[in-house]
N, C-alpha and C positions, 0 to 999 in steps of 0.2 A: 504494500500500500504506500502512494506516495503521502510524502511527510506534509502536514497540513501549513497552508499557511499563515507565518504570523502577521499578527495585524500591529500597526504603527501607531504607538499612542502620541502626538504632540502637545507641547507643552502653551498651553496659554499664550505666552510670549512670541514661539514659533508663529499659532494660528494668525494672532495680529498680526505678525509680519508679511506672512506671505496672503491673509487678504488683502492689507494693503496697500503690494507690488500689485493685486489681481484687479481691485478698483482702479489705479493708476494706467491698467490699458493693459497688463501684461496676463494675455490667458495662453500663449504658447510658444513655444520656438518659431515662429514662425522669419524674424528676422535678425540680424548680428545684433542688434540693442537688445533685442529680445533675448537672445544666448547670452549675455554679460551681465543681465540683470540675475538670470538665472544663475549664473556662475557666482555673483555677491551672494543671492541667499544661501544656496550650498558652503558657502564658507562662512557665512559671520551665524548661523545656523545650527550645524555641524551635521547637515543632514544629505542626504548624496541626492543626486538626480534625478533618480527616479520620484522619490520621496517628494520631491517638491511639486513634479507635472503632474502625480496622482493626483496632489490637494488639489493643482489649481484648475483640472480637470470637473474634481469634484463641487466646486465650484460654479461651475460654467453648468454643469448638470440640473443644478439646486435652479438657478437663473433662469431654464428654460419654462416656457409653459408649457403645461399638460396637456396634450389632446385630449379635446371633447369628443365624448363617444358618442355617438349615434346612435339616436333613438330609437329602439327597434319594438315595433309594435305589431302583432298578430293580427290579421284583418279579420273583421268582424263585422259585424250587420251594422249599419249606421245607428246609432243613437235615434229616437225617436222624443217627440214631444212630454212620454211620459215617462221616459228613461230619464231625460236634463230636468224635470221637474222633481222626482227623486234627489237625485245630484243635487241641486241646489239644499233640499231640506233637509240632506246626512251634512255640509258642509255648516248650515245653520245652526245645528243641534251634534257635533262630533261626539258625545257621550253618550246617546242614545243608542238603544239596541236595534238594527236594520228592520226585526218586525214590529218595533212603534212605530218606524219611522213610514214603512209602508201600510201598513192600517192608517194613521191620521192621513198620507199622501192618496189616499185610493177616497176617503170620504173627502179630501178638498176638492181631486179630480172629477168627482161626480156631480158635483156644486157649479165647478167651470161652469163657464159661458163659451162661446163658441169662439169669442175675440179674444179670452184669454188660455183658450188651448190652440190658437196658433200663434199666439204670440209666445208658446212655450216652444211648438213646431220649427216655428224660424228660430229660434234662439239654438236649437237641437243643429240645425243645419249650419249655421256659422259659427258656432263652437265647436262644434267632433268633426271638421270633413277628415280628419288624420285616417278613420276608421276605414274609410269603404274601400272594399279590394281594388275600386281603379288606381286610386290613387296614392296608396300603399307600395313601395317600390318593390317590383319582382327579388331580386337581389335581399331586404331586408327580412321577407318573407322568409325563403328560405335559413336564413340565419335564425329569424326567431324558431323555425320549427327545428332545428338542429340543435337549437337553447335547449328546448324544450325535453326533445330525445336523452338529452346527457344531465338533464336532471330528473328523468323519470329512471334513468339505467343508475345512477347514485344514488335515490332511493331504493329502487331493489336491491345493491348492496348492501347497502343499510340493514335493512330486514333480513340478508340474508347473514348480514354479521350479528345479529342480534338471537339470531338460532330461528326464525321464522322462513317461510317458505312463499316467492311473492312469483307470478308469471305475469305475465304481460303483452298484448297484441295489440300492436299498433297499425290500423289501417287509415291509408291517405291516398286522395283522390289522384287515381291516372300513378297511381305505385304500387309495384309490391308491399304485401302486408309484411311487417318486421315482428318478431317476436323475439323473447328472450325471459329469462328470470333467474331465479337463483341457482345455484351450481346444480340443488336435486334435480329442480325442475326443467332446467336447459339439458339436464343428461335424458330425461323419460323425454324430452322433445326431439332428440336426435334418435330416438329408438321409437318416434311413435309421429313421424313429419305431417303424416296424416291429418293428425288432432287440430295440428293449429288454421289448417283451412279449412276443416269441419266446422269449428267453433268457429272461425273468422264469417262463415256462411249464415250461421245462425244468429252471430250479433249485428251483421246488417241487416237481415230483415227486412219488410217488404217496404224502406225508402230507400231501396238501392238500386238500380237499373235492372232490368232483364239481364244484359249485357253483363253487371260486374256478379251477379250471382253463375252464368256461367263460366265464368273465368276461373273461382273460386270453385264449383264441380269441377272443374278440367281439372286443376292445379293438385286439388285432391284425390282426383283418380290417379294423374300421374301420380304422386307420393306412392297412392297403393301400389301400385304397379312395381314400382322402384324398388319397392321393398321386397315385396316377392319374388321379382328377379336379383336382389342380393343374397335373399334366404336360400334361392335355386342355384344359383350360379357363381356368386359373392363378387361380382360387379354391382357397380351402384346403380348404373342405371340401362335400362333399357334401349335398346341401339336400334332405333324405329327406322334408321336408313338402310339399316340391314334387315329390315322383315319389307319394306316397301319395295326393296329391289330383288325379292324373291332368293334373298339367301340363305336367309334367318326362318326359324319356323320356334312361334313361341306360345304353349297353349296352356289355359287357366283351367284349373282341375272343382269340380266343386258345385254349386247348387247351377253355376253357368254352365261350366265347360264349355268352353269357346276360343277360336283362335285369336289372338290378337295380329288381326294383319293391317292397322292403322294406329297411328297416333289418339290421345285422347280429345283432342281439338278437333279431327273426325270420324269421333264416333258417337252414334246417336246419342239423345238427351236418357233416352227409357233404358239403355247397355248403361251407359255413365251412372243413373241412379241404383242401378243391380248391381254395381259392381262395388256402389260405395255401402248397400242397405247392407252386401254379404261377405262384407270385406274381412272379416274374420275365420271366414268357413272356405277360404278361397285357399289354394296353394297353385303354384305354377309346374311344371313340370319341366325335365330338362330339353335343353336348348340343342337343334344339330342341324348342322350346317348340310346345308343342299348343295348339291355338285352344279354347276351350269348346266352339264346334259339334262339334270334332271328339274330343271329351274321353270316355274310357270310359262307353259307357250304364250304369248303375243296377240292381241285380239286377231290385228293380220292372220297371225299361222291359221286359230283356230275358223275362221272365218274361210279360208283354203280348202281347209278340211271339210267343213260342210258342206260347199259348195259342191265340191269333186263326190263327195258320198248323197247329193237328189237322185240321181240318176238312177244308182241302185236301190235307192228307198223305194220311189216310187215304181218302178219296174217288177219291184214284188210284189204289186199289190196291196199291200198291210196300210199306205197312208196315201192320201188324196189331197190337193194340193188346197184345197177348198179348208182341210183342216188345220193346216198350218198358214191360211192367210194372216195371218197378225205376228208374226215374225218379225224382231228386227235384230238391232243389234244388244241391248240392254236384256232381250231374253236370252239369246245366243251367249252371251257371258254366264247370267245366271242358272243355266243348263250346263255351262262348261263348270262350272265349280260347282254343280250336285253329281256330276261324274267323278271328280275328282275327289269329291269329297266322299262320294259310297267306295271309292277304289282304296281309302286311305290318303292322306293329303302329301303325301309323299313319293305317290307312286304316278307315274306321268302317263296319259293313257294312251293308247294308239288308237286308230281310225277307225275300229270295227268295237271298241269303249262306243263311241256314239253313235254305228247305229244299231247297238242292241240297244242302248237306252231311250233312241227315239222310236223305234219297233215296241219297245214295252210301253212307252207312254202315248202313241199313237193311236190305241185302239176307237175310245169316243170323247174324246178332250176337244176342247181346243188349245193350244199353243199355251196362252195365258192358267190356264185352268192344268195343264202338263208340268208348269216350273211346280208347283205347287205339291207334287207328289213325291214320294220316295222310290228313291231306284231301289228295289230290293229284288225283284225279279226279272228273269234274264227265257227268253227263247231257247228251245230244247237245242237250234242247228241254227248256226250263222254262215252266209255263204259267205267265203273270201273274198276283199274287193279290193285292190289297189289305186293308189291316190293318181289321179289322173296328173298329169304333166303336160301343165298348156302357156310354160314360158316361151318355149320356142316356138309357137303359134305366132302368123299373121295376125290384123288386124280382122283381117276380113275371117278369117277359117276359127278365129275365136269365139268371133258372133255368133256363126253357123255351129259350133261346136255346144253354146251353150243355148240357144235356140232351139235347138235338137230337142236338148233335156227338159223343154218347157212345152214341146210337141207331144214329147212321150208323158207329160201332167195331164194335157189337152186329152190324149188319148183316151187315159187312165177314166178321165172322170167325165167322158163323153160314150163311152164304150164304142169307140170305132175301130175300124178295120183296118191295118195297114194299107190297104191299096186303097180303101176311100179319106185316107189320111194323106196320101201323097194328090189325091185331086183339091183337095180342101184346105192344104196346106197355109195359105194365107188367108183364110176366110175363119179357119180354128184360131191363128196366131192374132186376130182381128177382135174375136169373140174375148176369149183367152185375156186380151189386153183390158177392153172394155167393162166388161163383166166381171170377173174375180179379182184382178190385179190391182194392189193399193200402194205398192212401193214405185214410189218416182224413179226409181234408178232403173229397175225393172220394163217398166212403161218403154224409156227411154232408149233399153234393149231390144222390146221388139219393134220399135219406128224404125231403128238404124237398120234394124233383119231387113224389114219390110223392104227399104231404100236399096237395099244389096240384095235381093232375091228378084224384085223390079229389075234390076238391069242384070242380071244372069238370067232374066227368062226372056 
C-alpha cells in the first residue's frame, strides 16, 4: 500500500503572507516577476515550492463561483385552477395538516363564483408553465428519470441491508421494463425471467394499449421459451434463425406438444396464451440438427411436384377436377406439412407421399374440407409414377404438354371418348375454361393453347 499523504499545516504568519502576495496579483508562475516573488516566499518562509503554489492554488479555488445546477423537474400535468388555489392556502397556513387544509379549500371552492375560479385558472397558467411536457427540456427529463432510478435502486439496498427483502418493476413508456431488488430477490428473478413480464402485464392493466400488453405476452413467452431450451440444451436462448431456415427442429413436450417453427412475435395470440397458462407443465425436448438433403422443400419444389403428379391422379379415376376447384397455393403448403407431419417431421417425402395422400383425401371432400382431415390411411396399391421433366421443353411443347393434362380433366369428368375428344378438342378446352376454371393463371393457359392450336391447324 502506498504511504498516505501528509498534509501541511501553516503557521498563521505563513497564511498572511502568502494571501497577501495572492491579493497583490500573484496566483501563479505565470511570469519572471511572478517566479521571484515566488522565490522570496520560499525563502523568508522556509517553505519549498510546491508548498507555496498549492496554497495559492487553493486560493484561486475558494475565489471561484459555484455553478448553478439546473433545475431538473419531472413533467407532469399542468397545474390547474384548483391545484394553485390549494398552493396558495398550505403557503398561508404552513402548520397545518394537508387534510385541513383540503377540507376548508374544497368548501371555499364550492362557494367560488365563476370570476373567481378563473381568476384562480389564469393564475395556475402563468405561475406553473415549468410543468407541461412541451416545454420541459427532453435532455432534463431524462436526467430527472435517471435521478429517480438511483434512488429507488439505494432504497432497495437499504432494505436489503437492513435484513428485508424489496423487488421492484419499473415500466416506462416506449422502454423496456427494468426490474431489480435485493440480492434474494434478483437471484429467484434470474431463475424465474418469466415472472417479471407476467407481473409487468398484470400491473398495466386495461390503460395500456393493445399494442404494449402484446409486447409484454411476447416478451414472456420468449422468457418461457429460453428457459426451457437452457433446461434442454443449457444455451440460453433459442436460435429462431436456425428453426426459420429449416435447420433446427425444436418441439414442446406437454399439454401442447407443438413444434416451435416461428419466433414468438409470430405466433398466434391463442398459442402465446397456452403456452404462458401451461408454462409449468411444459418441457422441451432435444434439439437435432437436419442435414440440407433433408431440409424443408421450397414452395417452388413442392408446387413441381404436384403439378407433374395431375396427370396421374386424375387418369385413375379416384378424383375429378370439379373437386379440387378451390386449390391454390396456401392449401398446397398446408397439405404439404400434414404429409410431413403424418410421415414424422423429419423425414422428407417423395412424390408418391402425395399422391397416396391426395387419393385418401379425395374421395367426397372438397379441397378446403380435405386440409382438415388426418392422413392416417393409405391405398392397398400405389402405381409408380415418375416426376415428369419439362425444363428442356419449348415454349410452345410446354403449353401442349400441360394442356394435355387438362384434356385428360375435361375427359375424366365429361365421360368422352378419345376419338370424340380429338374432334372436340377446343370446344372441351372452351367449356373447360369457362365453366369450372377459377385460377387466372390457368385461364391464361388455355387462351395461349387456344392461340397455338389456331395456327397449327
Amino acid at each position: 500500500m502506498a504511504e498516505e499523504k501528509k498534509r501541511v499545516h501553516f503557521s498563521e504568519e505563513q497564511k498572511a503572507a502568502m494571501k497577501q502576495a495572492y491579493d497583490g496579483g500573484l496566483t501563479g508562475s505565470k511570469t519572471s516577476e511572478d517566479e521571484l516573488a515566488i522565490e522570496r516566499l520560499v525563502v523568508s518562509l522556509g517553505l519549498n515550492r510546491k508548498q507555496v503554489m498549492d496554497f495559492l492554488y487553493s486560493l484561486a479555488r475558494k475565489d471561484k463561483e459555484p455553478k448553478a445546477r439546473a433545475r431538473v423537474k419531472i413533467p407532469t400535468r399542468p397545474t390547474n385552477g384548483w391545484g394553485a388555489f390549494v398552493s396558495h392556502m398550505k403557503k398561508q397556513e404552513p402548520g397545518v395538516e394537508s387534510a385541513v387544509i383540503f377540507r376548508r379549500a374544497g368548501e371555499e371552492w364550492r362557494n367560488f363564483s365563476d370570476s373567481k375560479r378563473e381568476h384562480w385558472r389564469r393564475t395556475a397558467q402563468e405561475n406553473h408553465p415549468f410543468v407541461t411536457p412541451d416545454i420541459c427540456d427532453e435532455s432534463l427529463k431524462k436526467k430527472a428519470i435517471s435521478d429517480k432510478l438511483k434512488a429507488i435502486r439505494k432504497l432497495v439496498d437499504e432494505i436489503g441491508t437492513l435484513g428485508g427483502e424489496a423487488l421492484c418493476i419499473c415500466h416506462m413508456p416506449n422502454k423496456k421494463p427494468i426490474h431489480f431488488g435485493s440480492e434474494k430477490c434478483q437471484t429467484w428473478l434470474e431463475e424465474n425471467p418469466q415472472f417479471s413480464t407476467s407481473l409487468l402485464t398484470h400491473c398495466m392493466g386495461s390503460g395500456s394499449s393493445q399494442r404494449e400488453k402484446q409486447e409484454a405476452e411476447r416478451r414472456e413467452v420468449q422468457a418461457i421459451l429460453n428457459k426451457l431450451y437452457a433446461s434442454a440444451t443449457g444455451n440460453a436462448r433459442v436460435p429462431y434463425s436456425s428453426i426459420t431456415a429449416g435447420k433446427l427442429a425444436v418441439k414442446l413436450h406437454g399439454p401442447l406438444d407443438l413444434d416451435v417453427t416461428k419466433p414468438p412475435s409470430m405466433m398466434p395470440t391463442a398459442v402465446r396464451q397456452e403456452i404462458i397458462l401451461h408454462h409449468r407443465e411444459l418441457s422441451m425436448s432435444d434439439t437435432e440438427w437436419i442435414s440440407e438433403d433433408r431440409a424443408k422443400p421450397s414452395r417452388l419444389m413442392v408446387m413441381k411436384r404436384l403439378a407433374g403428379l395431375a396427370g396421374e391422379l386424375f387418369s385413375s379415376g379416384t378424383m375429378k377436377f370439379l373437386r379440387l376447384r378451390k386449390t391454390n397455393q396456401d392449401h398446397i403448403e398446408t397439405l404439404h406439412s400434414q404429409i410431413r407431419g403424418s410421415r414424422g417431421f423429419y423425414d422428407r417425402p417423395i412424390p408418391d407421399h402425395y399422391v397416396i395422400a391426395l387419393r385418401t383425401l379425395s374421395s367426397s371432400f372438397q379441397t378446403s374440407e380435405l386440409l382438415q382431415l388426418p392422413i392416417t390411411q393409405q391405398p392397398e396399391s400405389v402405381a409408380p409414377y415418375e416426376l415428369h421433366q419439362r425444363e428442356s421443353c419449348d415454349l410452345h411443347q410446354r403449353f401442349f404438354n400441360q394442356a394435355n393434362v387438362q384434356l385428360r380433366i375435361v375427359q375424366n369428368a365429361t365421360s368422352l371418348a378419345p376419338e370424340d375428344l380429338a374432334e372436340h378438342r377446343l370446344v372441351a378446352l372452351r367449356e373447360f375454361k369457362d365453366d369450372c376454371l377459377v385460377s387466372s393463371s390457368a385461364i391464361s393457359l388455355c387462351t395461349q393453347f387456344e392461340v397455338f392450336f389456331m395456327s397449327e391447324t
